[in-house]
Jmol script that loads the backbone (N, CA, C; Angstrom):
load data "model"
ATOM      1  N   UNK A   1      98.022  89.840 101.481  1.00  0.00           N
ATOM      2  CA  UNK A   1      97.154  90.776 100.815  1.00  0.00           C
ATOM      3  C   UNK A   1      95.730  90.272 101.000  1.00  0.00           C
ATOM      4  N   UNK A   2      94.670  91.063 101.691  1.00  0.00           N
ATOM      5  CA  UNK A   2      93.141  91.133 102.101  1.00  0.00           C
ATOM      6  C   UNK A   2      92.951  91.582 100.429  1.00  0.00           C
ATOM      7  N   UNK A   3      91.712  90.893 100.106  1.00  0.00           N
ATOM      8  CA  UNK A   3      90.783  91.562  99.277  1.00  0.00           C
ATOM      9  C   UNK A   3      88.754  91.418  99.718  1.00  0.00           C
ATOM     10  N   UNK A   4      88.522  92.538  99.479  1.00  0.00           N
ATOM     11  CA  UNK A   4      87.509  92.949 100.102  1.00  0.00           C
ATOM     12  C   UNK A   4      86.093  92.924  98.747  1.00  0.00           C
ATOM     13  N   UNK A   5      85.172  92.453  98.448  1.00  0.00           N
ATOM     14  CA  UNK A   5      83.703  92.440  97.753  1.00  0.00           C
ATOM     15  C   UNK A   5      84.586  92.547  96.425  1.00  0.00           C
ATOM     16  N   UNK A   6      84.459  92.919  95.482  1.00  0.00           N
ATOM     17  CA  UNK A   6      84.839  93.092  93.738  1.00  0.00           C
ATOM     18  C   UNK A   6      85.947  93.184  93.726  1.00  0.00           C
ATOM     19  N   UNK A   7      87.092  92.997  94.418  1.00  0.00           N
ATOM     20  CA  UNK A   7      88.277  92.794  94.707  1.00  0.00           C
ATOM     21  C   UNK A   7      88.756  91.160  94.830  1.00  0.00           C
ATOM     22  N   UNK A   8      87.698  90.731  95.606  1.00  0.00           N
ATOM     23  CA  UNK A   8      87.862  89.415  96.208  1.00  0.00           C
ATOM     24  C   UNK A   8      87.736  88.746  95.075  1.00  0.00           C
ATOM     25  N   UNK A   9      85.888  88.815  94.790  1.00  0.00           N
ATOM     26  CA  UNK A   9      85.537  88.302  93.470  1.00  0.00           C
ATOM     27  C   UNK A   9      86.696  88.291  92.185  1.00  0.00           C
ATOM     28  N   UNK A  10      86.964  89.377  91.705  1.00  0.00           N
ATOM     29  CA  UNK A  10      88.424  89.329  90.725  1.00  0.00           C
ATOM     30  C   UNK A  10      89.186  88.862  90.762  1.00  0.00           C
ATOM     31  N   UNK A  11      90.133  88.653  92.456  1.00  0.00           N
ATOM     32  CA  UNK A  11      91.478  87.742  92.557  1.00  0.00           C
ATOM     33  C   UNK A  11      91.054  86.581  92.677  1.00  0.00           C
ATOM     34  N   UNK A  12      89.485  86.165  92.752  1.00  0.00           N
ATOM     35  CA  UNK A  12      89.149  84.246  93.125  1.00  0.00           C
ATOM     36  C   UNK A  12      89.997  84.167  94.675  1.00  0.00           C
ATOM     37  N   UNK A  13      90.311  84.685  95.125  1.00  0.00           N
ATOM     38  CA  UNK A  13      90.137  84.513  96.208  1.00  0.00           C
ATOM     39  C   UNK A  13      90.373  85.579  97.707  1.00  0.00           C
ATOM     40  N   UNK A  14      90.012  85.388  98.705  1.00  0.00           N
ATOM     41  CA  UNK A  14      90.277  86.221 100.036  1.00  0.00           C
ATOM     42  C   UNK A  14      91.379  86.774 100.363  1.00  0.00           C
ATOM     43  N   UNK A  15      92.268  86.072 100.182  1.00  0.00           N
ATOM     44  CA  UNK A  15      93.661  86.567 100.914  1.00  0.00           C
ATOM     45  C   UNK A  15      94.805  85.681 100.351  1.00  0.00           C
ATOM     46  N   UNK A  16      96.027  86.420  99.872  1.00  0.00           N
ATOM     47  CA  UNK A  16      97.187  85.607  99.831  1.00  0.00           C
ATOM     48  C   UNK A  16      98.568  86.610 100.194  1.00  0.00           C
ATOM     49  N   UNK A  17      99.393  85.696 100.482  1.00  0.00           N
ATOM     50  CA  UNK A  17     100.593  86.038 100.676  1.00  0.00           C
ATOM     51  C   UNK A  17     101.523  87.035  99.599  1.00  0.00           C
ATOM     52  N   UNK A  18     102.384  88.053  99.991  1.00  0.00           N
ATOM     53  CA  UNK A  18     103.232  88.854  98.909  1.00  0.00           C
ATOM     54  C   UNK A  18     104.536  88.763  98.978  1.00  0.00           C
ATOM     55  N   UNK A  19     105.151  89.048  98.384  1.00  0.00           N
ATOM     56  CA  UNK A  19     106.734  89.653  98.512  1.00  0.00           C
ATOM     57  C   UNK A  19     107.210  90.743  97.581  1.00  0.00           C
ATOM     58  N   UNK A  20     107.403  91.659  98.344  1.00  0.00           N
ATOM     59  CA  UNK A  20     107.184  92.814  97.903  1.00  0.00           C
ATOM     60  C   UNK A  20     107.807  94.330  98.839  1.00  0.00           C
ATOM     61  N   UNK A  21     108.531  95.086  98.282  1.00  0.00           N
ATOM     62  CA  UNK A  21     108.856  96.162  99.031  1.00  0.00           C
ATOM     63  C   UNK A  21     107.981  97.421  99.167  1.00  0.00           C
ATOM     64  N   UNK A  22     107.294  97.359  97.756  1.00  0.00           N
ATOM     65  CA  UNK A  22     106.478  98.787  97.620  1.00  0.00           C
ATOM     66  C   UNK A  22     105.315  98.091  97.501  1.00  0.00           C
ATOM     67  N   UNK A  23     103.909  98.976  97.540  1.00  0.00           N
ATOM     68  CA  UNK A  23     102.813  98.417  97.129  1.00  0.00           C
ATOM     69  C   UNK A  23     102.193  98.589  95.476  1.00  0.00           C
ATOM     70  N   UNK A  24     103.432  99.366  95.036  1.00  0.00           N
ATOM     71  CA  UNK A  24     103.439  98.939  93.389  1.00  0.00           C
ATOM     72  C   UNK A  24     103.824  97.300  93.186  1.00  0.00           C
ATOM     73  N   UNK A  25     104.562  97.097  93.786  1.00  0.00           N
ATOM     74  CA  UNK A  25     105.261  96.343  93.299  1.00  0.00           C
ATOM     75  C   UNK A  25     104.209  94.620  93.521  1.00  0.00           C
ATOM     76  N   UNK A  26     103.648  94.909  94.855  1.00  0.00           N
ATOM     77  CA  UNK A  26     102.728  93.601  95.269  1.00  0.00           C
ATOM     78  C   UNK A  26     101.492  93.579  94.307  1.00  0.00           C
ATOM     79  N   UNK A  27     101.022  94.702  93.916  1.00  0.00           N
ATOM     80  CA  UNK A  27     100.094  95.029  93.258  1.00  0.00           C
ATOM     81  C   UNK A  27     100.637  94.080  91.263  1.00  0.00           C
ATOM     82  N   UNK A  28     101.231  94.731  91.100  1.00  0.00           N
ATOM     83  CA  UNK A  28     101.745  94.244  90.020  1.00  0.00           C
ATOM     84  C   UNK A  28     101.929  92.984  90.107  1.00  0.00           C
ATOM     85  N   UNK A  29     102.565  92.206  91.106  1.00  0.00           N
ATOM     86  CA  UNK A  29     102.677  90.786  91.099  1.00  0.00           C
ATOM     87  C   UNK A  29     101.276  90.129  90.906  1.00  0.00           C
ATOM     88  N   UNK A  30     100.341  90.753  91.637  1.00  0.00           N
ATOM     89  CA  UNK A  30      99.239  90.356  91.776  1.00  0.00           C
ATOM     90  C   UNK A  30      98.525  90.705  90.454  1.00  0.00           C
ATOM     91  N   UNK A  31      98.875  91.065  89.731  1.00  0.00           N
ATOM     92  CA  UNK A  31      98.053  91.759  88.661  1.00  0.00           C
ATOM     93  C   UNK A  31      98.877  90.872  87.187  1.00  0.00           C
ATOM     94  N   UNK A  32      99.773  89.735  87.774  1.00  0.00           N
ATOM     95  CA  UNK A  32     100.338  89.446  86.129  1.00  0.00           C
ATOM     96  C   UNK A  32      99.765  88.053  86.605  1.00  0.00           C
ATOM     97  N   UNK A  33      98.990  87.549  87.370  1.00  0.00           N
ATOM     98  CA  UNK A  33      97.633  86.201  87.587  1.00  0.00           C
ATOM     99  C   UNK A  33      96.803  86.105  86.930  1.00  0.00           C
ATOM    100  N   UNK A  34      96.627  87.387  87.330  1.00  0.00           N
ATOM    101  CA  UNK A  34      94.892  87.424  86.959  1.00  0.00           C
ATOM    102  C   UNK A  34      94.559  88.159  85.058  1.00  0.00           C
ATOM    103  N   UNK A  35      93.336  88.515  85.088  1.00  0.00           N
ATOM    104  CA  UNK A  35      92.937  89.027  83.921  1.00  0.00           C
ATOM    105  C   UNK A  35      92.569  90.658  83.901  1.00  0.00           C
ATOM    106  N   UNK A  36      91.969  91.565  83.237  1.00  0.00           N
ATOM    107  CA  UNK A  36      91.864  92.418  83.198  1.00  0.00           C
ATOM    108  C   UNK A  36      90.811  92.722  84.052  1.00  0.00           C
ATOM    109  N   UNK A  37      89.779  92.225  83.998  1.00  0.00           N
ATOM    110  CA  UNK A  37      89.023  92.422  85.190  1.00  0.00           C
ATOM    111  C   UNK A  37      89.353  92.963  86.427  1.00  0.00           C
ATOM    112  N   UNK A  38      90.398  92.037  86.966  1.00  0.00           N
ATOM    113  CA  UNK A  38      91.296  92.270  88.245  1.00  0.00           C
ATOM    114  C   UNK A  38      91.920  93.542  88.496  1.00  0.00           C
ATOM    115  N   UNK A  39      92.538  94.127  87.131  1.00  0.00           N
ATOM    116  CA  UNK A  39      93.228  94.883  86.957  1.00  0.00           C
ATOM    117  C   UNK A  39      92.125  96.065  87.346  1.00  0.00           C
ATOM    118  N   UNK A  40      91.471  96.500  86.724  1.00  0.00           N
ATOM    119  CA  UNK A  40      89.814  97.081  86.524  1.00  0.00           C
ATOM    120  C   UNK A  40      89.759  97.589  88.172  1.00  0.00           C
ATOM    121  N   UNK A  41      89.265  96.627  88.378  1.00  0.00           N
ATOM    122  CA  UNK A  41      89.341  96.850  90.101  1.00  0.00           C
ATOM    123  C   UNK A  41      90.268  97.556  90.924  1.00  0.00           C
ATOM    124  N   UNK A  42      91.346  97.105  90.403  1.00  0.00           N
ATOM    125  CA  UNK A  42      92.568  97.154  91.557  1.00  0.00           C
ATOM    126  C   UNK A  42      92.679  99.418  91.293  1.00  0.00           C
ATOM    127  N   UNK A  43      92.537  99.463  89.894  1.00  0.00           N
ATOM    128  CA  UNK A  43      92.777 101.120  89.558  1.00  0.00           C
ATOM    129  C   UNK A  43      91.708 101.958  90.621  1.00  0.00           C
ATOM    130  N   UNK A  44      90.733 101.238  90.530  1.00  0.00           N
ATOM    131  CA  UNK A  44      89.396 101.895  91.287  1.00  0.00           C
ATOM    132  C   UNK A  44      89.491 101.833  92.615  1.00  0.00           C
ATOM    133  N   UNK A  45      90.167 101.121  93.306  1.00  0.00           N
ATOM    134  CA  UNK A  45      90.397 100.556  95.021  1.00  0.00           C
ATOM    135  C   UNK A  45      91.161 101.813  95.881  1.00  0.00           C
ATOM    136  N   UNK A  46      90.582 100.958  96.785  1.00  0.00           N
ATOM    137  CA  UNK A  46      91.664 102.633  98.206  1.00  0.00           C
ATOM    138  C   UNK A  46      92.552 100.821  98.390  1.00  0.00           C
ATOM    139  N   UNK A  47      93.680 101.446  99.308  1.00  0.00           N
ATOM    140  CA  UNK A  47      94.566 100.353 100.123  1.00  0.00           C
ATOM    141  C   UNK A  47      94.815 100.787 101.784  1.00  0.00           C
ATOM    142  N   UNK A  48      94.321  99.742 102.743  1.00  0.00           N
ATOM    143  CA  UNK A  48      95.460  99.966 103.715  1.00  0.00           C
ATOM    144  C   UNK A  48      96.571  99.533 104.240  1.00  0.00           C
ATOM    145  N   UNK A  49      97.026  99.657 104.471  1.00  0.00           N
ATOM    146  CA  UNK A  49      98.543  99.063 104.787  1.00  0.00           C
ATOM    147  C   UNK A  49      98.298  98.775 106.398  1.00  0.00           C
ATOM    148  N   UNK A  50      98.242  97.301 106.660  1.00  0.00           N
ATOM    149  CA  UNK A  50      98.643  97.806 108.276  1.00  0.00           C
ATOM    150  C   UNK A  50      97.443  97.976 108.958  1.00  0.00           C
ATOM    151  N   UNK A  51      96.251  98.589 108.374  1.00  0.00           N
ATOM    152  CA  UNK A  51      95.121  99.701 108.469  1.00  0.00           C
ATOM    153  C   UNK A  51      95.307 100.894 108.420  1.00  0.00           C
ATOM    154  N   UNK A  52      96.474 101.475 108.009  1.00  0.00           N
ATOM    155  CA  UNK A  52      96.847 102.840 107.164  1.00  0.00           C
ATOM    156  C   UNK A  52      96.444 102.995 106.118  1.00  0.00           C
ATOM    157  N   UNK A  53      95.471 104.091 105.869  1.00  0.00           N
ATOM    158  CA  UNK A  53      95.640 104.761 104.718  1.00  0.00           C
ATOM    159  C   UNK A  53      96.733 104.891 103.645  1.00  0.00           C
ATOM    160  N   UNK A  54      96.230 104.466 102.700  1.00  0.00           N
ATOM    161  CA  UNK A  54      97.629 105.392 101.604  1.00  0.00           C
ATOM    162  C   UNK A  54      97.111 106.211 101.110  1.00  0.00           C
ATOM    163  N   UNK A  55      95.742 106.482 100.961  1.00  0.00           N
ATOM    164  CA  UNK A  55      95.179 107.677 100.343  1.00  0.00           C
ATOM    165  C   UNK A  55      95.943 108.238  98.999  1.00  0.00           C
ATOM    166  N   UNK A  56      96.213 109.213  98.727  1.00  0.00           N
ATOM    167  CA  UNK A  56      96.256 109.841  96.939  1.00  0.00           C
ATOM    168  C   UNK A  56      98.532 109.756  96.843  1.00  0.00           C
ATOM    169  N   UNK A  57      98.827 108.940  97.593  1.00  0.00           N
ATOM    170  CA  UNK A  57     100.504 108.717  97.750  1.00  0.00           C
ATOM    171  C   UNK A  57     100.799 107.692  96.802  1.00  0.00           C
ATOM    172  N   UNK A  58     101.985 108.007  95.817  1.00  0.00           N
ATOM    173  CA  UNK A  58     102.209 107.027  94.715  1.00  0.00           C
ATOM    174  C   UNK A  58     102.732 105.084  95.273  1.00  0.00           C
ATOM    175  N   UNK A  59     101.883 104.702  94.401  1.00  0.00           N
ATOM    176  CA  UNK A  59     102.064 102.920  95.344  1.00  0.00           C
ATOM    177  C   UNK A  59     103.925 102.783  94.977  1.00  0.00           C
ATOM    178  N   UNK A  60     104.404 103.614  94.517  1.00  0.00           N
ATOM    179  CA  UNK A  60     105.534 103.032  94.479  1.00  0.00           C
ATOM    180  C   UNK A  60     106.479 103.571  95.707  1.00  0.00           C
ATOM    181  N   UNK A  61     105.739 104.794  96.152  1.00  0.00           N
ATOM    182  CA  UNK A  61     106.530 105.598  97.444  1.00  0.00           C
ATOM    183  C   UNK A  61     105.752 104.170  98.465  1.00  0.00           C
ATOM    184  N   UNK A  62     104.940 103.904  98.371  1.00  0.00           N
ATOM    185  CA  UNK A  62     104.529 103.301  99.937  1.00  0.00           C
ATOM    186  C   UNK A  62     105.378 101.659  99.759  1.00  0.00           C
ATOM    187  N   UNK A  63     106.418 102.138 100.907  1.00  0.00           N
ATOM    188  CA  UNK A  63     107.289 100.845 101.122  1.00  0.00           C
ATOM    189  C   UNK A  63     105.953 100.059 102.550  1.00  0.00           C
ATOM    190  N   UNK A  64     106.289  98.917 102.458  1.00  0.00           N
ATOM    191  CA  UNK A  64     105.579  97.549 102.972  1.00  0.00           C
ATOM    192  C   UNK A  64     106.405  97.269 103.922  1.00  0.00           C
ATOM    193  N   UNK A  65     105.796  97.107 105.272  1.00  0.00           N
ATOM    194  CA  UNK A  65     106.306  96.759 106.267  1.00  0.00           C
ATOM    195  C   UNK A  65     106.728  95.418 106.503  1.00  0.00           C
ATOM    196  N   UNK A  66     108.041  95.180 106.643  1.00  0.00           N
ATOM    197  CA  UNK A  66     107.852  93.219 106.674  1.00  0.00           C
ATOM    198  C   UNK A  66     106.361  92.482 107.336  1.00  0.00           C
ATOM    199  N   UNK A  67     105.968  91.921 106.951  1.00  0.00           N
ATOM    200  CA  UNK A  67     104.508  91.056 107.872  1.00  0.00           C
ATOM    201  C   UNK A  67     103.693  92.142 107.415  1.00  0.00           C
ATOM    202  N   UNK A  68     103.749  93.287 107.074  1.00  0.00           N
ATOM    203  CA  UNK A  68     102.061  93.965 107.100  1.00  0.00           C
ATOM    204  C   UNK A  68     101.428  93.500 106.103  1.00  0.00           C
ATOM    205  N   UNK A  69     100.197  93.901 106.040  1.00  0.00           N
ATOM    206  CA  UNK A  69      98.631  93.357 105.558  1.00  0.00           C
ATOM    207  C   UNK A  69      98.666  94.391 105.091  1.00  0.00           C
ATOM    208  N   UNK A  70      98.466  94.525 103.740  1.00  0.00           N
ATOM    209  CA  UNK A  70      97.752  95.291 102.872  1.00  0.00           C
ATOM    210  C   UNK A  70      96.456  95.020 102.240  1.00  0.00           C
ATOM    211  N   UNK A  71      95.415  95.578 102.320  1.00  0.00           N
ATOM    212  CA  UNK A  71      94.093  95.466 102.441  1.00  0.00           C
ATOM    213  C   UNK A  71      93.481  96.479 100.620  1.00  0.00           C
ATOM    214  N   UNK A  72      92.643  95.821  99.936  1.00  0.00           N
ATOM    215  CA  UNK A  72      92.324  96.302  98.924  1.00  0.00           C
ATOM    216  C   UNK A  72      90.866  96.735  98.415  1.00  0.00           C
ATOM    217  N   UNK A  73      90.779  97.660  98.928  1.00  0.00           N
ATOM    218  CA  UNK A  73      89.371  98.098  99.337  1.00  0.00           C
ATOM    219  C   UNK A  73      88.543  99.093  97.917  1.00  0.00           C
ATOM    220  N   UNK A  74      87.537  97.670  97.126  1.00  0.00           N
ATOM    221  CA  UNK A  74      86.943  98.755  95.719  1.00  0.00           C
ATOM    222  C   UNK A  74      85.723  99.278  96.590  1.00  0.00           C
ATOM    223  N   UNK A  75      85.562 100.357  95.532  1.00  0.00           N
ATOM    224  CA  UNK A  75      84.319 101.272  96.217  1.00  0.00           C
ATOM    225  C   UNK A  75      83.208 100.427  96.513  1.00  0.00           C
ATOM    226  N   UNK A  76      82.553 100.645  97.378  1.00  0.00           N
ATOM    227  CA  UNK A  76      81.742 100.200  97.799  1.00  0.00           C
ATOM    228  C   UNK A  76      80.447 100.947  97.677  1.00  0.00           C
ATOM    229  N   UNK A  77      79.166 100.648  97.437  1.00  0.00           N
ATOM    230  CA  UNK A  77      77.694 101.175  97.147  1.00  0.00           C
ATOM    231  C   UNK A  77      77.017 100.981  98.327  1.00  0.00           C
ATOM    232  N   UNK A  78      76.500 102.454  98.111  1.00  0.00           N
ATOM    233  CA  UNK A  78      75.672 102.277 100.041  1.00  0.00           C
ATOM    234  C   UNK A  78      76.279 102.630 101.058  1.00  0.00           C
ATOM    235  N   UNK A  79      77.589 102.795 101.252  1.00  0.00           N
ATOM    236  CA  UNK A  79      78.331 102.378 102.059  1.00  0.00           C
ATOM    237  C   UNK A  79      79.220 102.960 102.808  1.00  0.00           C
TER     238      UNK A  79
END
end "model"
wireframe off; spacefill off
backbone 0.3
color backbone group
């Protein structure tokens, strides 16, 4: 799992490893670490999978490719 500007900042760090079938499910793992802050973020974020879009599809329909990169992208200003 990539995290990208106020994403990054929230998880303390760049990138870590998941296990996980859905991207509810990585999300949630990732979300019982951290604090609310994190959480904050993560509601506001796009994701890509892969560099797929998931766009407005429930994180629990989007199954995770073994090895893919899911990427956590908060809005960005300017940009």
């Amino acid at each position: 799992m990539r995290y990208w500007a106020a994403a990054k900042a929230a998880a303390g760090t760049h990138e870590e490893p998941y296990e996980a079938e859905t991207l509810a499910e990585a999300l949630a793992a990732a979300a019982e670490k951290r604090d609310e802050e994190f959480a904050r973020v993560v509601r506001r974020s796009s994701f890509l999978i892969s560099g797929d879009p998931v766009g407005s599809r429930p994180h629990e329909s989007v199954v995770l490719p073994e090895g893919g990169v899911v990427e956590v992208l908060p809005p960005f200003a300017g940009g």
